[in-house]
C-alpha positions as CSV (number, residue, x, y, z in Angstrom):
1,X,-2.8,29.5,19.3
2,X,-2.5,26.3,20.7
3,X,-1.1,23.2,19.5
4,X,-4.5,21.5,19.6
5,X,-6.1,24.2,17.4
6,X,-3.2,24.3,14.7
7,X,-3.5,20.7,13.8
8,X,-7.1,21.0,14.2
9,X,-6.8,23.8,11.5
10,X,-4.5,21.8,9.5
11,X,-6.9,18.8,9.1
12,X,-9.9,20.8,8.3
13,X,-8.1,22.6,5.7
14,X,-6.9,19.0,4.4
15,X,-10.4,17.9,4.5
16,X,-11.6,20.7,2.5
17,X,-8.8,20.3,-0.1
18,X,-9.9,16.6,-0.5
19,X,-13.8,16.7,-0.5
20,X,-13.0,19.8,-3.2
21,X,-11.2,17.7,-5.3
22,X,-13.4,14.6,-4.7
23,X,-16.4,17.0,-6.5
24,X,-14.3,18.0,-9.2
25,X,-12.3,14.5,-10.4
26,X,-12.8,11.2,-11.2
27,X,-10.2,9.1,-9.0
28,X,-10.2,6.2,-12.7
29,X,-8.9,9.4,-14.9
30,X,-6.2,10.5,-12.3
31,X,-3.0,10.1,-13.8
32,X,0.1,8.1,-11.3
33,X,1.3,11.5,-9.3
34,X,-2.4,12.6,-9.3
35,X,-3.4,9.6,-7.4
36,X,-0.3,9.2,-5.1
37,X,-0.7,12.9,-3.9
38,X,-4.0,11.9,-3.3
39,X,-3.0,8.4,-1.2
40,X,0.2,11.0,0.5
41,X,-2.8,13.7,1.8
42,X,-4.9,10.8,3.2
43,X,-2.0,9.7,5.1
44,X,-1.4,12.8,6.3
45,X,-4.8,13.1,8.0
46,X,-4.6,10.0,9.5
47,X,-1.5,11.0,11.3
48,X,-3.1,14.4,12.1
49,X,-6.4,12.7,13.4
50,X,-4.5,10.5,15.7
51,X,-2.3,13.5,17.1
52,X,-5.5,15.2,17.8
53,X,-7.1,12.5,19.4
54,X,-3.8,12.1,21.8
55,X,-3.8,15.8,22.7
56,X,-7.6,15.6,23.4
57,X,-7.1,12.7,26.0
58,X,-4.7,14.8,27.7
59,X,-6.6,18.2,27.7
60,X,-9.4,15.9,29.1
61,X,-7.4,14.5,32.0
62,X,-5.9,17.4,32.5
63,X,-9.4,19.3,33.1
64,X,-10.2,15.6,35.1
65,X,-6.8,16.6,37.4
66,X,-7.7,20.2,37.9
67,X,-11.2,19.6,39.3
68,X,-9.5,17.3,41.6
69,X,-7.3,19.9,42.9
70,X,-10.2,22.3,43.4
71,X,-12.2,20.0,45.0
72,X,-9.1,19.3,47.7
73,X,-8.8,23.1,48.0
74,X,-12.1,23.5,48.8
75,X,-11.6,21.3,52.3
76,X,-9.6,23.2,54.6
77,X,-7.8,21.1,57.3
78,X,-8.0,21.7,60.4
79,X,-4.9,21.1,62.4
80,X,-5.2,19.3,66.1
81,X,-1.8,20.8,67.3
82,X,-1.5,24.2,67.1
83,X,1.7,23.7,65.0
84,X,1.2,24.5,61.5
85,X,1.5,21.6,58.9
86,X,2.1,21.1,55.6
87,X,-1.2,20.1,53.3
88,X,0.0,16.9,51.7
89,X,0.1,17.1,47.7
90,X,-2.7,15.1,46.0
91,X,-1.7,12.7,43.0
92,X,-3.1,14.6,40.8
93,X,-1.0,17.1,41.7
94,X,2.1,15.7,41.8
95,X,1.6,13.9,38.0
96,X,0.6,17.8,37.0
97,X,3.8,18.8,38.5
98,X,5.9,16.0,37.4
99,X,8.8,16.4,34.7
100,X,7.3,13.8,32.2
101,X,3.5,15.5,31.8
102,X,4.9,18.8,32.0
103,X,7.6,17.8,28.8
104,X,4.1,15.8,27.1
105,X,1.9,18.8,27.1
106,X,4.8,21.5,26.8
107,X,6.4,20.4,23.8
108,X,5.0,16.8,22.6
109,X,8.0,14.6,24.4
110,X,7.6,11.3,25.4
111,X,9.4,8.3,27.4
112,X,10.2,10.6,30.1
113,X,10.0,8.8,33.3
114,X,9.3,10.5,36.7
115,X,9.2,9.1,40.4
116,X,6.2,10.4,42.5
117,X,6.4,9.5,46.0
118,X,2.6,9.1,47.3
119,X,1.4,8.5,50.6
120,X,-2.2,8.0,50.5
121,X,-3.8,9.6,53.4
122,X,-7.0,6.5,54.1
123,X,-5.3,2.8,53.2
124,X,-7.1,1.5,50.0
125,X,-9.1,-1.7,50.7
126,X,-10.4,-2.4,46.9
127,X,-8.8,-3.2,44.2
128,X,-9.2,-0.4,41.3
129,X,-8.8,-2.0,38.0
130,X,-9.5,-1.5,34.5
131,X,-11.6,-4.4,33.6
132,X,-14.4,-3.6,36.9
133,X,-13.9,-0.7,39.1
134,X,-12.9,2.2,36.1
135,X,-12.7,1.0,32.6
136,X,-10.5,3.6,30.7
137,X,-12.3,5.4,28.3
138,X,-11.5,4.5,24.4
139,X,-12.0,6.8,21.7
140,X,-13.0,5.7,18.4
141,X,-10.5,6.1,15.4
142,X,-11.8,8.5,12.5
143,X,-10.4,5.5,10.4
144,X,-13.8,3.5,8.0
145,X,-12.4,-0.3,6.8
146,X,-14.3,-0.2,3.2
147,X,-15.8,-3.8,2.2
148,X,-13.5,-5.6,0.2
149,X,-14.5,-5.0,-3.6
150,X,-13.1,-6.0,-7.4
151,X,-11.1,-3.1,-9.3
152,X,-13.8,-2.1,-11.7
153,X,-11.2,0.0,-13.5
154,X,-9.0,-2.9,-14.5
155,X,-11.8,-3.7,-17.1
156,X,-13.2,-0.2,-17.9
157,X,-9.4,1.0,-18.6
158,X,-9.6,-1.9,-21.4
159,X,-11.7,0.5,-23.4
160,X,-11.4,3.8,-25.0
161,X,-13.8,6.7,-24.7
162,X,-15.1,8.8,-26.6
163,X,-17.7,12.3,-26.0
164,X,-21.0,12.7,-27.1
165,X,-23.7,15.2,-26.2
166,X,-26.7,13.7,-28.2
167,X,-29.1,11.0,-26.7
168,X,-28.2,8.5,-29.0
169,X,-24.9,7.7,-30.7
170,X,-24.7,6.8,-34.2
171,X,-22.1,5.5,-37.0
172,X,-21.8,4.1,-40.5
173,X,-20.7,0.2,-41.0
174,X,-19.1,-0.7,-43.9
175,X,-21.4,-3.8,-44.5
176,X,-20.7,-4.1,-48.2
177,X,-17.7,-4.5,-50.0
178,X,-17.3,-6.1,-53.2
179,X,-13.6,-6.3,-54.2
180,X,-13.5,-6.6,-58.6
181,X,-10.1,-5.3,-58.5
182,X,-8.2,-6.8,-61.7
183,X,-5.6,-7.1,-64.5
184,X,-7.2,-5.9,-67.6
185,X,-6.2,-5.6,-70.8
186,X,-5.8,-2.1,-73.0
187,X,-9.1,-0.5,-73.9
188,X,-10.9,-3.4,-71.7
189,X,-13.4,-2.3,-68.8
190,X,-12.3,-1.7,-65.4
191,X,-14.2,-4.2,-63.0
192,X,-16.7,-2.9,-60.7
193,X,-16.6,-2.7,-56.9
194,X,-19.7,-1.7,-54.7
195,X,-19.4,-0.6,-51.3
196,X,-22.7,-0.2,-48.8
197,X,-23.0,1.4,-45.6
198,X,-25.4,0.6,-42.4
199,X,-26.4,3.0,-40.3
200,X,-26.3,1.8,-37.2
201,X,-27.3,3.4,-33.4
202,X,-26.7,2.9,-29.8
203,X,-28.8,4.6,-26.9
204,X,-27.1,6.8,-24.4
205,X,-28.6,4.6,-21.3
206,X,-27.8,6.2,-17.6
207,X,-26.7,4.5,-14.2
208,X,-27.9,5.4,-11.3
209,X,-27.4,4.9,-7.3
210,X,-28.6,6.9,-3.8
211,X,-27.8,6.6,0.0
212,X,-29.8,8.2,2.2
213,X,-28.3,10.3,5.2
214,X,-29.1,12.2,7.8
215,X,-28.5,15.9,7.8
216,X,-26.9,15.4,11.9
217,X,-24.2,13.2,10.4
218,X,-23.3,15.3,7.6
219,X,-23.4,18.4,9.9
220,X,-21.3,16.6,13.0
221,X,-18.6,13.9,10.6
222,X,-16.9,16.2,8.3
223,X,-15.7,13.2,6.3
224,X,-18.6,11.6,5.5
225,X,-19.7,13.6,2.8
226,X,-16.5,12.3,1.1
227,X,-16.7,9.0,2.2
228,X,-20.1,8.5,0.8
229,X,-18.9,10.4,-2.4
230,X,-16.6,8.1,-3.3
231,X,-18.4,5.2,-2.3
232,X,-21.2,5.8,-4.3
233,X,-18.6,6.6,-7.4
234,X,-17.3,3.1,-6.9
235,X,-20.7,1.2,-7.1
236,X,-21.6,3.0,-10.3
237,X,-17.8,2.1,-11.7
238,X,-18.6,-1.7,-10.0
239,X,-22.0,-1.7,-12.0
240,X,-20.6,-0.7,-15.5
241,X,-17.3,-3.1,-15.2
242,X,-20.4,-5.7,-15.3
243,X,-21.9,-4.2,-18.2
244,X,-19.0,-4.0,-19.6
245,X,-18.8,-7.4,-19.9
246,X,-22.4,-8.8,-19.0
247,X,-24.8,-6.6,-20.3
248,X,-28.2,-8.2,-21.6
249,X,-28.8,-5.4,-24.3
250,X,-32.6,-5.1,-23.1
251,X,-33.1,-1.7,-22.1
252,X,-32.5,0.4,-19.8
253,X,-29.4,-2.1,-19.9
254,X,-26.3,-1.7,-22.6
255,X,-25.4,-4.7,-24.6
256,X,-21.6,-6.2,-23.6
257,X,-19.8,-8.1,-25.2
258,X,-20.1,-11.5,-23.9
259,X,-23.6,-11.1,-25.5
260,X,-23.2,-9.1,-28.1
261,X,-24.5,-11.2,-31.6
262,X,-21.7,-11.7,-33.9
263,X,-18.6,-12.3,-31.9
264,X,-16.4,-15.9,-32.3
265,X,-16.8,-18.3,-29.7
266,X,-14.9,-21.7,-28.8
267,X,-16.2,-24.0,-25.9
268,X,-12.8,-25.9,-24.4
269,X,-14.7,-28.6,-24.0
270,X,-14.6,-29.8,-27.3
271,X,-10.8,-28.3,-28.3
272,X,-8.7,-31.3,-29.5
273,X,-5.6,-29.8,-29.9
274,X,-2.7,-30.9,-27.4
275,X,-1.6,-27.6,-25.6
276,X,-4.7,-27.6,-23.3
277,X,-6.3,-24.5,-21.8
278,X,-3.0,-22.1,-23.7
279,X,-3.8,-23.9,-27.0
280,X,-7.4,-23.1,-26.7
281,X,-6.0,-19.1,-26.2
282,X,-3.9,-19.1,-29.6
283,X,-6.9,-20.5,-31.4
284,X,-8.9,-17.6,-30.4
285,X,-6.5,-15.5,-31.2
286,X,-5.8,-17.0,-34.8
287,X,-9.6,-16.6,-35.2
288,X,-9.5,-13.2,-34.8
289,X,-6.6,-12.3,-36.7
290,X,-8.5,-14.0,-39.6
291,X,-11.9,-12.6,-39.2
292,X,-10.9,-9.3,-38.3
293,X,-7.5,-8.5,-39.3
294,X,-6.8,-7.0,-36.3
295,X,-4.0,-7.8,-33.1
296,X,-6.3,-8.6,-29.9
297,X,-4.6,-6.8,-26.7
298,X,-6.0,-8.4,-23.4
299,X,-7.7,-11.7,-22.3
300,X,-9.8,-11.6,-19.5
301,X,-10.9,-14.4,-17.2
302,X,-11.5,-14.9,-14.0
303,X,-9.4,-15.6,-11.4
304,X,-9.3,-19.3,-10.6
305,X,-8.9,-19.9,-14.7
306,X,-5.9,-18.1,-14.4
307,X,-4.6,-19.7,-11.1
308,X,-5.5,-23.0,-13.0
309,X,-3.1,-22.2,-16.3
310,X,-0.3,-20.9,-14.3
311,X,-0.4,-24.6,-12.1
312,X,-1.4,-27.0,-14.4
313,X,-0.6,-26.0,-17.6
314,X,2.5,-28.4,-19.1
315,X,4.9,-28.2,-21.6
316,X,5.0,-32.1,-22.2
317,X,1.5,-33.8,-22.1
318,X,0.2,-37.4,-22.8
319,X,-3.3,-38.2,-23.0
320,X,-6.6,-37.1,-25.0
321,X,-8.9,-34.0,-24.4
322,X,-11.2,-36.2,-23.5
323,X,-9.1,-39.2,-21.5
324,X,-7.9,-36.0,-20.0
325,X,-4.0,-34.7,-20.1
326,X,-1.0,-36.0,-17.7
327,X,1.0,-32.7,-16.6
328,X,4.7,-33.0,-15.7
329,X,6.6,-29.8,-15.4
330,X,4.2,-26.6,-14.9
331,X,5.4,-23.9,-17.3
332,X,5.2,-21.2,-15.1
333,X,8.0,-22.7,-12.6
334,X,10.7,-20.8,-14.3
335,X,8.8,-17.8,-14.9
336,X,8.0,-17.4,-11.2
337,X,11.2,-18.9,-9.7
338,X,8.9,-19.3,-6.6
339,X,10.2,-16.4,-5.4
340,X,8.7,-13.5,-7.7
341,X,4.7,-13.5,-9.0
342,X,4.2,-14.8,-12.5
343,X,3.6,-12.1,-14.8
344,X,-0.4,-12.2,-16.1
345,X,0.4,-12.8,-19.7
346,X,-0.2,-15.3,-22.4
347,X,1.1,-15.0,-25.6
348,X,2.6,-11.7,-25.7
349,X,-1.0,-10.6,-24.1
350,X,-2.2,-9.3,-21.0
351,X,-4.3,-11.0,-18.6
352,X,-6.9,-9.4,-16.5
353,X,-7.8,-12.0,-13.7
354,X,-11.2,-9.8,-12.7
355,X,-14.4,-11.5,-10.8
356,X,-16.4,-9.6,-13.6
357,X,-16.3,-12.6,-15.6
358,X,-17.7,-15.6,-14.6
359,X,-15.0,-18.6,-13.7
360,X,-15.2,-20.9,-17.1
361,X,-15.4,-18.7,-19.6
362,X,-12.5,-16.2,-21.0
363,X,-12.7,-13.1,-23.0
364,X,-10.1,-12.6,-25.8
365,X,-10.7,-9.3,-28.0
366,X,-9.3,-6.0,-29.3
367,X,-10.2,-3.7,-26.6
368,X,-8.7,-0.8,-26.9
369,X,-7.2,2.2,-29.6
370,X,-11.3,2.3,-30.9
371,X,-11.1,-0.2,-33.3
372,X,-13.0,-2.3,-32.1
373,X,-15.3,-1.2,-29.6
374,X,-16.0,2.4,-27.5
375,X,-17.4,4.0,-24.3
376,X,-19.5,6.7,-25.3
377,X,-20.4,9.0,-22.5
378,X,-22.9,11.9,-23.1
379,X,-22.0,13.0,-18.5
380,X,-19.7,12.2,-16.5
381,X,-20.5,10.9,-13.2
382,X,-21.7,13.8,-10.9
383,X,-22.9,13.5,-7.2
384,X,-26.1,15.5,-5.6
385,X,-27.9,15.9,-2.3
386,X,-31.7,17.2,-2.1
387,X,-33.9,17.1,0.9
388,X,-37.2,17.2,-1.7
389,X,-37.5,13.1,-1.4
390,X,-40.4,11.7,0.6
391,X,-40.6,13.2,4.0
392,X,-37.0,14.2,4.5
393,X,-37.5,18.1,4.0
394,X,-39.4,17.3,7.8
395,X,-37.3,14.2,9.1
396,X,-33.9,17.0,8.4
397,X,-33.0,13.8,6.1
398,X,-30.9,13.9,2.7
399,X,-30.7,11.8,-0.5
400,X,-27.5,11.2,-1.9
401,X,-27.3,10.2,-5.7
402,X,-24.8,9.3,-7.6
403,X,-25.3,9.1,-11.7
404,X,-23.8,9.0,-14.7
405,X,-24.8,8.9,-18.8
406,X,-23.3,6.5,-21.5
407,X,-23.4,3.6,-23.9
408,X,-21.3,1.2,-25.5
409,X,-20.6,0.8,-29.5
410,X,-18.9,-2.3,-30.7
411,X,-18.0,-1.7,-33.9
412,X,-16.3,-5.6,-34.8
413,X,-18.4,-8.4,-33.1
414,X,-15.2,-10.3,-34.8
415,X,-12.5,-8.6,-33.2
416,X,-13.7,-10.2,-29.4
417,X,-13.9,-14.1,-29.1
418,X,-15.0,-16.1,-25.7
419,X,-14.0,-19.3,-24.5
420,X,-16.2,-21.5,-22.2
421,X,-15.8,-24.6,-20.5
422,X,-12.6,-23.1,-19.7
């Protein structure tokens, strides 16, 4: 077997091994090691693609070489002396025979350098020249350059999730309770509480996306399949990171949080306190420790509001919120030394600089653990081709669609607040 075919062999199987595992997982729920043998297999094929596409070029010029030669030995000479002569060698010939293409295509090695003395029989009277009497041929690199695009998992992560395998999921608030707890005295009554509960119900809503593709590409690219796979897993994670966050609530749309009735809410531009944009952060924090009783565990804003505390926030200002603030020393200096990245928190609390929020307006809230708020997903996100679209059972066309089933419960509007005008 030759070289060639092994690493051809070796790269299908990768292939195989990757577009299997791309059916079967979701790249967000891979765990650390999950996800680096997966970025370590990738790399892999890369350097396998590129040692195939070397060999190729060489099998090509060496079939390019060989026709030469049969060409020349198809021309007998024909002597004028009667002495007999010796045929001179054609250049082809003598880089076939030469010590550093026989060590190439023998056994891989390279900078091997070899003298070949050449006397060309007709005296050469053009210039040949890459850029106008033989371009070189080129081969494209396997390698695809994906748009740049947000991290939709650094905002779906926020959230827990929980199973269902109804259309609808539905829970019990606690929307009455009346606290009579008291002292009393021997033989008295014992006060009376009451408790009352609200059903309440959230519809399983699905997300959807398609590609279509062409049955030649599938048949001829073996990584496209994959590419497109995960591609079309990325725009459904892109589209529900936006729910997430910016969801209407009219249907077939979920309701997130930012617009979700009941949650606190500051705008900055009337905060009066005198620690600016970080002041504003502790007072939504304070507000939800109070109307909630719970710890919020992430802030997310956008990132220019972030780029904006870690500048200009001070620890000594003068001024009015409204005269505006004079900044001396930004705070982060000493965090960041200038030499390492400030770390994203405030307050004990991580920050999630994401584009999925709007510049202006933050996000505090209690986001994960389920007490607060939950992904409920009735099917994961599966991928599936038919031809039975349109025309493309006749056209040899495919549909490629991506889709997946969920909603989104909050169960404490309380437990989230927003800032804007930030």
């Amino acid at each position: 077997m030759s070289k060639l075919t092994e690493l051809k062999n070796e790269l299908g199987a990768l292939r195989d091994e990757a577009l299997k595992e791309a059916n079967a997982d979701n790249f967000s729920e891979l765990d650390h090691e999950q996800k680096q043998a997966w970025f370590d297999r990738n790399a892999k094929m890369e350097t396998l693609r590129e040692q195939i596409s070397e060999l190729q070029q060489v099998e090509k010029a060496k079939s390019v070489m060989e026709s030469e030669e049969a060409e020349v030995k198809s021309v007998e000479p024909v002597s004028i002396h009667e002495e007999k002569t010796e045929r001179p060698k054609t250049l082809a010939q003598q880089i076939m025979e030469s010590k550093a293409y026989t060590a190439f295509v023998e056994g891989g090695q390279k900078n091997i350098n070899s003298d070949i003395k050449w006397n060309p029989l007709l005296e050469t009277k053009t210039l040949m020249d890459e850029a106008s009497a033989y371009p070189p041929r080129v081969v494209r690199s396997d390698l695809i350059v994906p748009y740049p695009l947000r991290n939709p998992n650094s905002v779906i992560d926020l959230f827990s999730t929980i199973p269902t395998d109804q259309y609808q999921y539905k829970y019990l608030e606690e929307t009455t309770f009346t606290n009579n707890a008291a002292e009393v005295a021997e033989a008295a009554a014992f006060g009376e509480s009451a408790l009352a509960m609200t059903e309440r119900t959230e519809n399983i809503r699905k997300f959807g996306v398609s590609i279509p593709v062409t049955e030649e590409l599938l048949a001829d690219v073996s990584s496209v399949q994959g590419y497109l796979d995960s591609r079309l897993r990325t725009m459904l994670n892109l589209r529900l990171d936006s729910e997430l966050l910016n969801g209407n609530g009219t249907a077939p749309n979920i309701t997130g949080v930012l617009n979700k009735s009941g949650i606190n809410t500051f705008d900055f531009s009337s905060y009066a306190g005198n620690l600016g944009r970080i002041g504003q952060l502790h007072q939504a924090i304070t507000e939800i420790r109070k109307d909630a009783f719970l710890e919020p565990d992430a802030i997310i804003m956008h990132p220019s509001d972030w780029n904006d505390i870690v500048t200009e926030v001070s620890t000594d200002f003068a001024g009015t919120s409204s005269a505006g603030y004079t900044a001396k020393n930004p705070l982060f200096v000493t965090a960041g030394n200038y030499q390492s990245g400030v770390s994203p928190t405030i307050w004990g609390l991580r920050v999630v600089p994401t584009t999925a929020i709007a510049a202006g307006t933050a996000l505090m809230g209690v986001f994960g653990g389920g007490l607060a708020a939950h992904v409920v997903t009735r099917a994961g996100i599966s991928v599936a081709m038919s031809d039975s679209h349109s025309d493309f059972f006749t056209k040899d066309k495919v549909m490629m669609k991506a889709s997946m089933r969920l909603g989104f419960a909050i169960y404490r509007a309380t437990a989230f607040c927003s800032i804007t005008n930030f």
